[in-house]
N, C-alpha and C positions, 0 to 999 in steps of 0.2 A: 446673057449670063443669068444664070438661074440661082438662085441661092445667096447666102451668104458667103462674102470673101475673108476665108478667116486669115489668110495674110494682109489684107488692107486692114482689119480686128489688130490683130497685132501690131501692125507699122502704128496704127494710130496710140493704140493702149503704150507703145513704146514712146513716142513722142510726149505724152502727157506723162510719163512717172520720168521720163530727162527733164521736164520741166519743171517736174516737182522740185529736184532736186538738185538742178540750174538755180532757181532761188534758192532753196534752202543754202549754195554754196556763194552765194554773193558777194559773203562777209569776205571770204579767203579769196576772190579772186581770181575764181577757177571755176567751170564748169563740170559736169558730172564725167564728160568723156578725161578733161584734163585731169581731174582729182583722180580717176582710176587709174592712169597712167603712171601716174605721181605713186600711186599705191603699190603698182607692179616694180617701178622702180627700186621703190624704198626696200622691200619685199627681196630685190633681185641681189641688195646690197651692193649696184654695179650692174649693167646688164651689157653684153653688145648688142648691137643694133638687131643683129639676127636674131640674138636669145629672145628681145624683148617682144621681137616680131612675133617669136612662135609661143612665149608665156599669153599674149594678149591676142593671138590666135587672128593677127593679120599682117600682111605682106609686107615686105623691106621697106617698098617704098612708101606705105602709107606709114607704118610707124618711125621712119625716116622724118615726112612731114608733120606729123604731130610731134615728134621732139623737140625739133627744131623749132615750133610755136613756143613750147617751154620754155627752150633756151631764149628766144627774143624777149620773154619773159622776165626773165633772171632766175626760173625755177628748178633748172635741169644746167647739165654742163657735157658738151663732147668732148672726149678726151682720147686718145690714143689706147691701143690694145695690148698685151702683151708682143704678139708681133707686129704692130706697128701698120696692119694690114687692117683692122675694123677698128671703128669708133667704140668709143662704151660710153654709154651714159651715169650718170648719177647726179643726184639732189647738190642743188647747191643751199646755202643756209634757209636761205627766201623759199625757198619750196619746201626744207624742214617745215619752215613756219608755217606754209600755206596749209599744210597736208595739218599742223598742229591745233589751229583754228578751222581747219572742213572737218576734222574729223567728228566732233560732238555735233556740229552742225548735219552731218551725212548720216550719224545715228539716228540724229532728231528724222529729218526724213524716210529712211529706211520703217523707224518704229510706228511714222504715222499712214504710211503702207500698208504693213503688216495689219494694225489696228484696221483699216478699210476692208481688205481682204479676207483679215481671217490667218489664223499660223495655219490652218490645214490647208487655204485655199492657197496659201502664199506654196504650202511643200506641195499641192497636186497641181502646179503649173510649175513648178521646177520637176517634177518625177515627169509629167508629161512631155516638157520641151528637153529632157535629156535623154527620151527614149526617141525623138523624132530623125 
């Protein structure tokens, strides 16, 4: 192999800003993939399992498994659909809370990102990874 792997640059650069902000969420009791979950929820006001899938932009049965994490949690709840045929998710109080306590904590990390980066360097790798 010749060169630089800029997908191993990336996997790795993705692993250290999850971990940023794995601690930063400590307090609440959630990690960065569950507090985004918790967000798309909150956000969905109710989601089915499909909706959630395709707002979080992966498959039934992975977003199937991480609710279900939630719910063991006490932070998410499955519930019945209008017809009775799809689950739907939504917050139960405990995941109010979690998402009430991550969120100034998720800013706190988010802002100390930005500040590393740069606000331009932070918008030319989102204009970049949206054009790919």
């Amino acid at each position: 192999m010749s060169g630089t792997c800029y997908c191993d640059i990336l996997k790795a650069a993705s692993r250290r800003l999850s971990s940023i902000y794995d601690k930063a969420l400590e307090p609440a009791g959630v990690n960065v993939a569950q507090y985004s979950l918790l967000q798309r929820i909150r956000r969905a006001g109710g989601a089915t399992l499909t909706e959630l899938g395709r707002i979080a932009e992966l498959d039934r049965s992975t977003i199937g498994r991480n609710v279900r994490v939630l719910e063991r949690m006490g932070l998410a709840r499955l519930g019945r659909g209008a017809d009775q045929r799809e689950a739907v998710v939504t917050l139960t109080e405990a995941g109010r809370q979690a998402l009430a306590i991550g969120t100034p904590l998720w800013d706190q990390a988010q802002a100390g990102i930005e500040a590393r980066l740069g606000p331009t360097g932070v918008k030319e790798l989102c204009t970049a990874l949206q054009d790919l």
